[in-house]
C-alpha positions in Angstrom: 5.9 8.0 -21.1 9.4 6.8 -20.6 12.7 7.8 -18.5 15.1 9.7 -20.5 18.2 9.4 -18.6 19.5 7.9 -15.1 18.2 11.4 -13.2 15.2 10.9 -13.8 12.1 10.1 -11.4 10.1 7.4 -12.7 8.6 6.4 -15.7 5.3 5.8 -16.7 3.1 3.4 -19.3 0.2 6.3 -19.7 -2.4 3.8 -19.9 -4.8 4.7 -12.3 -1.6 6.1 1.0 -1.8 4.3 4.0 -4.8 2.7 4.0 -7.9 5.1 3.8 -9.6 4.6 7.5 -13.2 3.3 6.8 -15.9 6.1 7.4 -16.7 5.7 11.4 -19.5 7.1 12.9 -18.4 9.8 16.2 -19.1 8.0 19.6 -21.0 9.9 22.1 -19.6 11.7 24.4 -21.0 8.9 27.3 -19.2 6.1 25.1 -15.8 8.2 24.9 -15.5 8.0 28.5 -14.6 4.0 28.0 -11.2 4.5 27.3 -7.8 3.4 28.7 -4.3 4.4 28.6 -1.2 2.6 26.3 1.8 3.9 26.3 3.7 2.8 22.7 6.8 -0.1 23.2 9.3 -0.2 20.6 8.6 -2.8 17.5 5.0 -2.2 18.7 2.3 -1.0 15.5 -1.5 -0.2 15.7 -2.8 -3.7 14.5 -0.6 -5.7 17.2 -2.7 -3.5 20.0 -5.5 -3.9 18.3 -5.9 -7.2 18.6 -4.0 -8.0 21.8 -7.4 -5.4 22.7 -9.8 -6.5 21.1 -10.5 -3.1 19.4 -10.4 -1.6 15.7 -7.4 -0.3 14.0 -9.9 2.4 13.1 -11.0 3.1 16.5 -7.8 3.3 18.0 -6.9 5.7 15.0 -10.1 8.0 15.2 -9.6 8.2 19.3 -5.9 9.5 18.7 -6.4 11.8 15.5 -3.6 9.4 13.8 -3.7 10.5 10.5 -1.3 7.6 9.5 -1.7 4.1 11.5 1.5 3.0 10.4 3.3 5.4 12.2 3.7 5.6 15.8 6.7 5.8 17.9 7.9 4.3 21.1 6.8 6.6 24.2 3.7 7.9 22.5 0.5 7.9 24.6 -2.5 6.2 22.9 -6.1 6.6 23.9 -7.3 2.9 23.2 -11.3 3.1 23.3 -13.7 0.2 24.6 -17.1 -0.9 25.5 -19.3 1.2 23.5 -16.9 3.8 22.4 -14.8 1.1 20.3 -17.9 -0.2 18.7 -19.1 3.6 17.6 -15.9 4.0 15.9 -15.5 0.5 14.5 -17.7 0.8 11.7 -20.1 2.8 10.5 -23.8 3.4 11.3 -26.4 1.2 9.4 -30.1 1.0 8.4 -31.4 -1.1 11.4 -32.9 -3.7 8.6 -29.6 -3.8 6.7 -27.1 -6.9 7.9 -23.9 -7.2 6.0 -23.3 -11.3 5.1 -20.3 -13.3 6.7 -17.6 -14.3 3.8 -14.8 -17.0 3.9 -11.4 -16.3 2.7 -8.8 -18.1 1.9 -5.6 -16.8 3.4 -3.1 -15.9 0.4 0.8 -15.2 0.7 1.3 -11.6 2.1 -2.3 -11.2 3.9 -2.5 -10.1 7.5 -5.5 -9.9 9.5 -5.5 -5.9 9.0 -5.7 -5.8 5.8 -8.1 -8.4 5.5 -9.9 -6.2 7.9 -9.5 -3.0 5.8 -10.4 -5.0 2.7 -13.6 -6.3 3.6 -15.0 -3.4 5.5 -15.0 -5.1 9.0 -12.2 -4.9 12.3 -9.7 -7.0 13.5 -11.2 -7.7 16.9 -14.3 -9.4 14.7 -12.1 -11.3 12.9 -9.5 -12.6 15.6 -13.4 -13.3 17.5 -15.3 -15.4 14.7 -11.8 -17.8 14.0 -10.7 -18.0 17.4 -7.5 -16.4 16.7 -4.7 -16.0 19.3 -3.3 -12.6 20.5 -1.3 -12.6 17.8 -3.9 -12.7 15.7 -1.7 -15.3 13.3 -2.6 -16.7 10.2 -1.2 -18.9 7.5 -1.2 -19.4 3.8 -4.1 -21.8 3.1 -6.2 -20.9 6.1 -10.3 -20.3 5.5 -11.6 -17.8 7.4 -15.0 -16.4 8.5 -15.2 -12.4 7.6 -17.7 -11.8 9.8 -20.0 -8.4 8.4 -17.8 -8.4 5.5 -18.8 -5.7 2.8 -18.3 -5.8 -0.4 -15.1 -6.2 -1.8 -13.3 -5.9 -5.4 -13.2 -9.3 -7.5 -9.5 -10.2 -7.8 -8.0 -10.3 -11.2 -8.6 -13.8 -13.2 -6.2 -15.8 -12.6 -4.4 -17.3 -15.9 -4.9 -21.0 -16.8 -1.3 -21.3 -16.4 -0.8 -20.7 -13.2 1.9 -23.1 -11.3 2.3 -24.0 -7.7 3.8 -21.0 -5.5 7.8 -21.8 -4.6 9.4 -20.5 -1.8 12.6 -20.0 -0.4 14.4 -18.4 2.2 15.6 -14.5 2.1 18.2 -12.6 3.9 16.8 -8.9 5.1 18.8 -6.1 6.8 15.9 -3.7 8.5 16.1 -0.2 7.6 14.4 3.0 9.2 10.8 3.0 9.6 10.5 -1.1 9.2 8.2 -3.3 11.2 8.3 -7.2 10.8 4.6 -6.4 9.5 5.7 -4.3 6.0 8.6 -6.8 6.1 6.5 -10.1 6.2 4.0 -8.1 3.5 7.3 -7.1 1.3 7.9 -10.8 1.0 4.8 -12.5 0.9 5.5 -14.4 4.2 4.2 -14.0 7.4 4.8 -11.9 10.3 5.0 -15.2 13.0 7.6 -16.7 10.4 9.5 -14.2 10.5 9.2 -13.6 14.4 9.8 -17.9 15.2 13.0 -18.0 12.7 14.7 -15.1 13.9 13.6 -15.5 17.8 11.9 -11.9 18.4 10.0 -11.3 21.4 6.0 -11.0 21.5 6.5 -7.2 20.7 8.3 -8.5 17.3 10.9 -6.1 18.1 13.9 -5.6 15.5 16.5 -2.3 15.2 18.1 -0.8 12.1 20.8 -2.6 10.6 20.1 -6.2 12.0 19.8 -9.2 9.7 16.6 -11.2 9.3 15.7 -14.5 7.9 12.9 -14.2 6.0 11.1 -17.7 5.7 8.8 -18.7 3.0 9.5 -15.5 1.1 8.0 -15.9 -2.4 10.0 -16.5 -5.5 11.4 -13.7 -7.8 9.0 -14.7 -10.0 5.9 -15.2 -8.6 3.1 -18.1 -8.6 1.4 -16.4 -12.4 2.6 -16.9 -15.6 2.4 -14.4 -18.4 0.0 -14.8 -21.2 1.7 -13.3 -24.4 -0.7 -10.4 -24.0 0.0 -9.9 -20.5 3.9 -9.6 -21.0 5.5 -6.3 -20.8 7.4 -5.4 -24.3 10.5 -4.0 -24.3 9.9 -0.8 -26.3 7.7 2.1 -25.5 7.5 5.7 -27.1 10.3 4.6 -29.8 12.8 3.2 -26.5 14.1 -0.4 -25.9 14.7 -0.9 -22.4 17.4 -3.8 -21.2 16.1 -7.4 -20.7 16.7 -7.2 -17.4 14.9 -4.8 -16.5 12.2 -5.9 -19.2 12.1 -9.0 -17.1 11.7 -7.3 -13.5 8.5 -5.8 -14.7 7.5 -8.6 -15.9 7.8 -10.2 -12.5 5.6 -7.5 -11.1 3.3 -7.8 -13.5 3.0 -11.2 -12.6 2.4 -10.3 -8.9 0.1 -7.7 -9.4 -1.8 -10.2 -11.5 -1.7 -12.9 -8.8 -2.7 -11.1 -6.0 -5.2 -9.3 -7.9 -5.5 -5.6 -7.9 -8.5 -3.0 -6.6 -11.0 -1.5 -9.0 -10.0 1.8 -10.4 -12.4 3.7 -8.9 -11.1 2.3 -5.7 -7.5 3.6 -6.7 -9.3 6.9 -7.6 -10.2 6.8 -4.0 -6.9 6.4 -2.5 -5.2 8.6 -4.2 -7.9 11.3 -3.5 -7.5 10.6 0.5 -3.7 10.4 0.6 -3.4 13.2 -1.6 -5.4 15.0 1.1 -3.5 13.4 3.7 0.0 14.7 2.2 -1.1 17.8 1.9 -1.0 17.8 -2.2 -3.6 19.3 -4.2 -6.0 16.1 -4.7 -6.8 17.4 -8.6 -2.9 17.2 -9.3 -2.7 13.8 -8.1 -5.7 12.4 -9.8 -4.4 14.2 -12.9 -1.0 12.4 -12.8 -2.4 9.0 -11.7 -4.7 9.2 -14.5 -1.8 10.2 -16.9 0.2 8.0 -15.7 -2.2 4.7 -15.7 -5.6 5.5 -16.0 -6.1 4.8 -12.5 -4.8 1.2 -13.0 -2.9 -0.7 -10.2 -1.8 -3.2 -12.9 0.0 -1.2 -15.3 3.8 -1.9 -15.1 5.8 -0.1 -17.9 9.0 -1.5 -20.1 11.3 0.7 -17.5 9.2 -0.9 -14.4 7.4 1.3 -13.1 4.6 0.1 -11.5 1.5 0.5 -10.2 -1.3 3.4 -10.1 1.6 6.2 -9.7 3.8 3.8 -12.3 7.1 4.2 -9.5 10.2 2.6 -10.2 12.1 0.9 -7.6 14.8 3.2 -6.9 12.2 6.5 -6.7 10.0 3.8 -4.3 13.6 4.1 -2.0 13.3 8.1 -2.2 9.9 7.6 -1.0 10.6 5.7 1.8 13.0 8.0 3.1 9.9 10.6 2.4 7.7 9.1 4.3 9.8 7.8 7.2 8.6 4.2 6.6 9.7 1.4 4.0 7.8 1.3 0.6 6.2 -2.1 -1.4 5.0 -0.4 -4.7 3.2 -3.5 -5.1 1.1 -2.9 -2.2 -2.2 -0.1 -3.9 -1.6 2.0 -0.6 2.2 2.3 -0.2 2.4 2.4 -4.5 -0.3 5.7 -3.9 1.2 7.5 -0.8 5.3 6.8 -3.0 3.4 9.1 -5.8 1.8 11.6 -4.0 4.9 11.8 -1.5 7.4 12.1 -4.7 4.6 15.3 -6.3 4.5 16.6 -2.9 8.3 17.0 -2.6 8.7 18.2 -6.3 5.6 20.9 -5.9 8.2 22.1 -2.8 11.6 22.1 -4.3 10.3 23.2 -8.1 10.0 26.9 -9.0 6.3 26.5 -10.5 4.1 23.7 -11.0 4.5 23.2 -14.6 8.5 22.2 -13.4 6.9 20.0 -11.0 4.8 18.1 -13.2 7.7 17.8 -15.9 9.6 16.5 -13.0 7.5 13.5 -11.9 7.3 12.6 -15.7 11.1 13.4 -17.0 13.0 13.5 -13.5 13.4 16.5 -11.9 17.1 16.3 -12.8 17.2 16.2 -16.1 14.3 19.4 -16.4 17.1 21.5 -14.5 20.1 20.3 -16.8 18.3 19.9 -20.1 14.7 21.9 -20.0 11.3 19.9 -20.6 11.7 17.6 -23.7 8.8 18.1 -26.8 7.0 14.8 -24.9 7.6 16.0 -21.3 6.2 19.5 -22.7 2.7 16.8 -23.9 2.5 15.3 -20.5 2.3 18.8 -18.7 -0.2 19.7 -21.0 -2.2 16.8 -20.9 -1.8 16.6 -16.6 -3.0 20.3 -16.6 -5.8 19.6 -18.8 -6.9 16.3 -16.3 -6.7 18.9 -13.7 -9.6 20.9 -14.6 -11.4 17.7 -15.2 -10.9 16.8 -11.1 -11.3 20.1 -10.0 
C-alpha cells in the first residue's frame, strides 16, 4: 500500500490514543468526599499535579471525567482526590492473596515518570515514593528505579548486536499550539528538567507559541540501533521506488522504534480499540485499517515512511496535530494510534460514504476526488470492509 501522488494521506506497508487509563475500581461515596480543589495554571499538565500531590494521573482523570489527560486548559477546575478516594481510583481491585512484585528499570532516553507509570501498571505518587523523587518527579537517562507493584509489561524488542553508544546534541524548537515541555522533551528523547534548566522556565515549565527552545541532549537523527540488512527498509514497494531520502528517514525510524522497543500487538489492538471509542469512530473500522495497514504492528515503517500501527507519514502526523489540538510523535504507540483514528474520524466526516473514506486514508482523500479510487485502492477497500466484519 503506497502513496500515489503528493495529495495523498499516508501510506501504508500492509504488513497493527492518549494513553488508555488503567481499569480503576469506583471509590465509595465516603472516600469521594476526600477531595480538594485546583484550579489549572498555564504550562501546567495532569502528571506535574500529580506528583506535586501525590496522587494518580488516573485518579485525577476518573474524579474529573477527563477523557483525554493531556488536555487541560488554564482556568479549568480540577477535583484532585486523596486519602482513600485517590487509592480507590489508583488501581484496580485485587485478590487479597494476590501481591504484584517490585521491578527495576533502567531509565532510557525519552521516559518520564508517567509513562513508566502507565507502562507498568502502577501511579506516579508510588513511584516518586519508592525512589525518593523530588516534586518534580525528575529523572535521568541511566537511572535504576524501583517500580513498586509493577504488573506485567511487554518485553522490548531485541536489541541488535550492533548497537553503538547513543550521541547527542543540542536542538533548536519553536513551540506550537497544544505543546508542553513534556511531549517536547518525549519528541526528542531528552528530558523535561533539561529542557526546563537550559531554557530558564519557571517550576510550572511554562512556554507560549512561537518561542524558541533549546532542546539539550536531544538524540541523534539516527538513533542509538543500527540496521540489520533484514531490518532495513527497501526502497520499492507495490512496483514504486521511493527517493533515498526519504528511504533513509524511515530507516531512522525504524531504527527508533527498534531501540526503544515497541508494545505487543495485542496491546496496539487495545489502543486502537479505546481511542477509537474515545474519538468517536466506529472501533471495527479502526481495527480493520490498523490491521490492513500493519497487522497491528507498532514497528512497521514503510519505503514512503509511514510509521507505526496506523503507518502515518510525517506531514499527515502535522494534520493530526492540528486535529487533535496537541502536537503528535508518531513514534510514541499512543499519539501514532489517536493520529489514525483522528485522520479516519475526519475523512468518515468530510467523505460522502464510507467506502470514499476508507479509499481516502489509503490513496489520500485528494486524489479519490480528482482521480476516482485506483484498481489497488479499490483492493484495500475491499479487504478493510472484509476486516470489518471480522471486528464486528
Amino acid at each position: 500500500m503506497t502513496q500515489h501522488d503528493t495529495g495523498r494521506i499516508k501510506v501504508a506497508t500492509g504488513t497493527g490514543v492518549t494513553l488508555a487509563l488503567a481499569a480503576a475500581s469506583v471509590a465509595t461515596a465516603s472516600s469521594a468526599q476526600a477531595q480538594e480543589q485546583h484550579t489549572v495554571r498555564k504550562g501546567e499538565t495532569v502528571s506535574h499535579i500529580a506528583a506535586r500531590s501525590g496522587v494518580s494521573v488516573t485518579a485525577i482523570a476518573r474524579a474529573n471525567d477527563l477523557a483525554d489527560p493531556g488536555r487541560i486548559y488554564a482556568g479549568q477546575r480540577l477535583v484532585i482526590p486523596s486519602g482513600t478516594a485517590a487509592a480507590a481510583s489508583a488501581a484496580p481491585k485485587k485478590k487479597a492473596t494476590t501481591k504484584k512484585a517490585d521491578a527495576t528499570h533502567t531509565v532510557a532516553s525519552g521516559d518520564t515518570v508517567s509513562h513508566l507509570a502507565s507502562r507498568y501498571g502502577t501511579t506516579v505518587a508510588a513511584i516518586v515514593k519508592a525512589n525518593k523523587l523530588d516534586s518534580r518527579a525528575f529523572i535521568v537517562v541511566g537511572q535504576k528505579l524501583t517500580i513498586p507493584g509493577a504488573g506485567a509489561v511487554d518485553a522490548p524488542a531485541t536489541k541488535s548486536k550492533k548497537a553503538k553508544k547513543a550521541t547527542t546534541t543540542t536542538a533548536s524548537y519553536t513551540v506550537k499550539s497544544g505543546d508542553t515541555v513534556s511531549r517536547i522533551a518525549t519528541r526528542f528523547g531528552t528530558t523535561v528538567a533539561a529542557i526546563v534548566k537550559v531554557n530558564k522556565l519557571d517550576s510550572r515549565a511554562f512556554i507560549v507559541v512561537g518561542q524558541k527552545l533549546s532542546v539539550p541532549g536531544a538524540a541523534s537523527d539516527g538513533g542509538t540501533y543500527e540496521l540489520s540488512d533484514s531490518e532495513k527498509v527497501p526502497d520499492t514497494f507495490a512496483g514504486r521506488t521511493y527517493p533515498q531520502h526519504v528511504v533513509a528517514s524511515a530507516n531512522k525510524n525504524k531504527a527508533l522504534l527498534l531501540e526503544a522497543g515497541v508494545p505487543s500487538r495485542s496491546t496496539m489492538q487495545s489502543k486502537v480499540v479505546a481511542t477509537a471509542k474515545r474519538l468517536g469512530v466506529n472501533a471495527a473500522l479502526a481495527q480493520a485499517v490498523a490491521f490492513q495497514e500493519s497487522g497491528f504492528n507498532h514497528a512497521s515503517v514503510s519505503p514512503a515512511n509511514a510509521i507505526g500501527t496506523m503507518q502515518v507519514i510525517p506531514t499527515s502526523g502535522d494534520w493530526a496535530a492540528d486535529l487533535v489540538g496537541h502536537s503528535i510523535n508518531l513514534l510514541d504507540p499512543d499519539d501514532n494510534v489517536t493520529a489514525g483514528v483522528a485522520i479516519l474520524r475526519q475523512l468518515v466526516k468530510s467523505a460522502s460514504d464510507l467506502d470514499t473514506a476508507i479509499a481516502g486514508y489509503y490513496q489520500g482523500a485528494t486524489s479519490v476526488r480528482k482521480y476516482g479510487m485506483f484498481s489497488d485502492t479499490r483492493r484495500y477497500v475491499a479487504n478493510v470492509r472484509t476486516l470489518m466484519t471480522r471486528f464486528a
